[in-house]
C-alpha positions as CSV (number, residue, x, y, z in Angstrom):
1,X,84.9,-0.2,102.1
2,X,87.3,1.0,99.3
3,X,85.2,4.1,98.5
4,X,85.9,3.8,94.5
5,X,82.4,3.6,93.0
6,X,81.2,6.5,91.3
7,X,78.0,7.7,92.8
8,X,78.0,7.2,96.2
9,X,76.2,9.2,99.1
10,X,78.3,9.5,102.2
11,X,75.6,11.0,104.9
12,X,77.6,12.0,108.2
13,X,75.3,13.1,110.7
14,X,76.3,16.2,113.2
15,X,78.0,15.6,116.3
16,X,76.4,15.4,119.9
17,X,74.0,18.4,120.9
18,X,72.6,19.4,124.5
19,X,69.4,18.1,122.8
20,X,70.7,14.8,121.1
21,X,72.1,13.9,124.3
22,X,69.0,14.4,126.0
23,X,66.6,13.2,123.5
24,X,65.0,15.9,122.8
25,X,63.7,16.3,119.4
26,X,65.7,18.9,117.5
27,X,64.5,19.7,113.8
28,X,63.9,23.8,113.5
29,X,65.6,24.8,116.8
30,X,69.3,26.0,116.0
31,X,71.0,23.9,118.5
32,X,75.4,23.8,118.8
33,X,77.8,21.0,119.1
34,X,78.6,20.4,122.6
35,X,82.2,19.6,123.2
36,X,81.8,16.5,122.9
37,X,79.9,17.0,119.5
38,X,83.1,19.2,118.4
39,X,85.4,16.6,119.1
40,X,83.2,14.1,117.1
41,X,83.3,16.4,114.0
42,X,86.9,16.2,114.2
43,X,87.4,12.6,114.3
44,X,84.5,12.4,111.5
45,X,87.1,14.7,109.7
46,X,89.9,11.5,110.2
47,X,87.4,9.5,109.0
48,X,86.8,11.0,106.0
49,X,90.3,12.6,104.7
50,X,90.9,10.6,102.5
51,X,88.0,10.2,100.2
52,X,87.5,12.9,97.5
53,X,83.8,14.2,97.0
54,X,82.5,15.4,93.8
55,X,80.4,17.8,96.2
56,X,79.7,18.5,99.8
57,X,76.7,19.4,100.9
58,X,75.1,20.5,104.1
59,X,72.1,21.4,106.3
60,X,71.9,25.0,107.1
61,X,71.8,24.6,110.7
62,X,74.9,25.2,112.8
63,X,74.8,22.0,113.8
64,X,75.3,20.5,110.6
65,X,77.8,23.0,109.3
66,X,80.2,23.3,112.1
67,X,79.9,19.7,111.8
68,X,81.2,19.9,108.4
69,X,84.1,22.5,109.4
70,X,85.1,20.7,111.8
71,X,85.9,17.5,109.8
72,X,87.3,19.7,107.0
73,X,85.2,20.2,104.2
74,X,84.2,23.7,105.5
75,X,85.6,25.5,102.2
76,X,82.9,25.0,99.4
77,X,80.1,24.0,101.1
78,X,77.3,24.1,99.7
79,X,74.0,24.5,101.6
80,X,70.7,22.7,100.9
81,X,67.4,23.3,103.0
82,X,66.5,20.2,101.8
83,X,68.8,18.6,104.2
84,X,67.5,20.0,107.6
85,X,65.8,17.9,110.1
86,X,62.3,17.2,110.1
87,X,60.1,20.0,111.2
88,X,58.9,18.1,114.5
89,X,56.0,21.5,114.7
90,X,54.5,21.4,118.6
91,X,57.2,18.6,119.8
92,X,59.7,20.6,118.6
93,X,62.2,20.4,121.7
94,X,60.1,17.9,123.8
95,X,61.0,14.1,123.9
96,X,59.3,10.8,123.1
97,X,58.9,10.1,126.6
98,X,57.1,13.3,127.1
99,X,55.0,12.7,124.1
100,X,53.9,9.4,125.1
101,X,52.3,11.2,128.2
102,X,49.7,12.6,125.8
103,X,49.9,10.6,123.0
104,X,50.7,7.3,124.2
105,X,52.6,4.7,122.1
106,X,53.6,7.5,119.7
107,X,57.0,8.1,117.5
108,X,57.7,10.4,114.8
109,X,57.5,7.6,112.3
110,X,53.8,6.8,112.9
111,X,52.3,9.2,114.8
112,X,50.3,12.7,114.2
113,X,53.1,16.1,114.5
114,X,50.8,18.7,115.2
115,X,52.2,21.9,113.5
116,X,55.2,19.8,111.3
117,X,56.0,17.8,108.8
118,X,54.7,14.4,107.1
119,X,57.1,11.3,106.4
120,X,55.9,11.9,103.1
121,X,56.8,15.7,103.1
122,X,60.4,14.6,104.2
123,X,60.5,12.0,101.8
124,X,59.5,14.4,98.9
125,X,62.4,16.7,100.2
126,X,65.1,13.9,100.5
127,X,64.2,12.6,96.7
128,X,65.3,15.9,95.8
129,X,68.3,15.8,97.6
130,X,69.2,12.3,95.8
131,X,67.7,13.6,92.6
132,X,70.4,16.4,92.6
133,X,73.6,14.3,94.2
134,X,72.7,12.1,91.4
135,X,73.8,14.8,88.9
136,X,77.5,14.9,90.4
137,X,80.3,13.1,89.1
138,X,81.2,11.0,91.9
139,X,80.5,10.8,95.5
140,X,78.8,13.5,97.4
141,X,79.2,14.3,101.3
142,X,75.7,14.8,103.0
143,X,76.2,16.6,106.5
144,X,72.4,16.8,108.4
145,X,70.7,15.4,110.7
146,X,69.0,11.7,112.5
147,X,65.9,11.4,111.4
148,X,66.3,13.0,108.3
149,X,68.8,11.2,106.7
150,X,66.8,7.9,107.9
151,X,64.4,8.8,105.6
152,X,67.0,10.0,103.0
153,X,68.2,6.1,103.3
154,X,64.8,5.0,103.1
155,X,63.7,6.6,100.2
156,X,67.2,5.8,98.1
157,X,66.4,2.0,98.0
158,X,62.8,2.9,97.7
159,X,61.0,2.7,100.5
160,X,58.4,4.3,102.2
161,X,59.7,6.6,104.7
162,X,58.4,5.1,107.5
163,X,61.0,2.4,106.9
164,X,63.4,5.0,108.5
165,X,62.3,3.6,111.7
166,X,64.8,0.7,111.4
167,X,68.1,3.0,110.7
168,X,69.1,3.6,113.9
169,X,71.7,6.2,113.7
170,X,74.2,8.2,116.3
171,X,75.6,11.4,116.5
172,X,78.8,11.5,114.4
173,X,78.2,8.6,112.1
174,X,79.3,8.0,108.6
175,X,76.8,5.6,106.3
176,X,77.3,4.8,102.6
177,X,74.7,4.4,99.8
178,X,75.7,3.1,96.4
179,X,75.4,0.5,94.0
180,X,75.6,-3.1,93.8
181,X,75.4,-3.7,89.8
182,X,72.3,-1.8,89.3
183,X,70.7,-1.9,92.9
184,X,70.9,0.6,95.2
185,X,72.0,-1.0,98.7
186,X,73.3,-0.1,101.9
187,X,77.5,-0.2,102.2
188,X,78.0,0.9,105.5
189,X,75.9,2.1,108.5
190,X,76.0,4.2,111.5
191,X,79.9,4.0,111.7
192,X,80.8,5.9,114.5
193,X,83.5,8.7,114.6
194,X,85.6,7.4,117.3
């Protein structure tokens, strides 16, 4: 990956949580790094030194930003609500395990979330996410969340959100989206911190 091409988005998501660790769904809830998550950020921060970004750009939650501190690109943040995690509305906090219990053979990607968002509502929000990165002149540094920049991936080589589903992505990752000629593609995914 020589990071030269103009345009690129670099989506890091946020180091390890109490909740990531445990599975629990996390969108609205304000949840910090762990230590473990802070030491992620940090290494994320190697990871990324020495790549300029036209912008950086976070999620308001903590998670997100200390995130971003953490790995350096604290000063000039700028904050998009855009970016925050799907609104997960009565599972907020609970996991798919527990879920299943009720609603069995469910995920977020196909099933009903009582009280929270569509994949098309977070679809709508990530195009305007890309729709704005796209205005920068050069790359731009995403800092948010799993599921929501899944969907972000999803819906910058035009798919329907639901395609999210088969982005697997870790705490304190680094994936690329660019250009190949004229096509948007995939450069790199789910490259861990450390």
């Amino acid at each position: 990956m020589d990071g030269t091409s103009a345009g690129e988005l670099w989506l890091v998501r946020h180091g390890e949580t109490e909740w990531s660790r445990s599975g629990q769904h996390t969108g609205v809830t304000d949840v910090a790094l762990t230590e473990e998550g802070e030491r992620q950020a940090e290494a994320l921060g190697a990871l990324l030194r020495h790549h300029e970004f036209a912008r950086v750009v976070s999620s308001p939650k903590s998670r997100a930003l200390e995130t971003c501190r953490l790995a350096g690109y604290g000063d000039g943040v700028e904050i998009d609500g855009d970016l925050v995690e799907w609104d997960y509305g009565e599972y907020e906090g609970r996991t798919t395990a527990d879920i299943r219990t009720e609603q069995p053979g469910w995920t977020v990607w196909s099933g009903p979330v009582p009280g929270g968002e569509t994949p098309a509502q977070v679809a709508a929000r990530t195009q305007r996410v890309i729709d704005r990165a796209s205005e920068a002149d050069g790359d731009v540094a995403l800092f948010a969340h799993g599921h929501v920049l899944r969907v972000l991936a999803a819906t910058w080589l035009g798919l329907p959100p639901e395609a999210g589903r088969w982005f697997a992505l870790g705490t304190a990752t680094l994936s690329v989206l660019g250009h190949e000629r004229e096509t948007r593609v995939i450069r790199l995914w789910n490259r861990p911190a450390a």
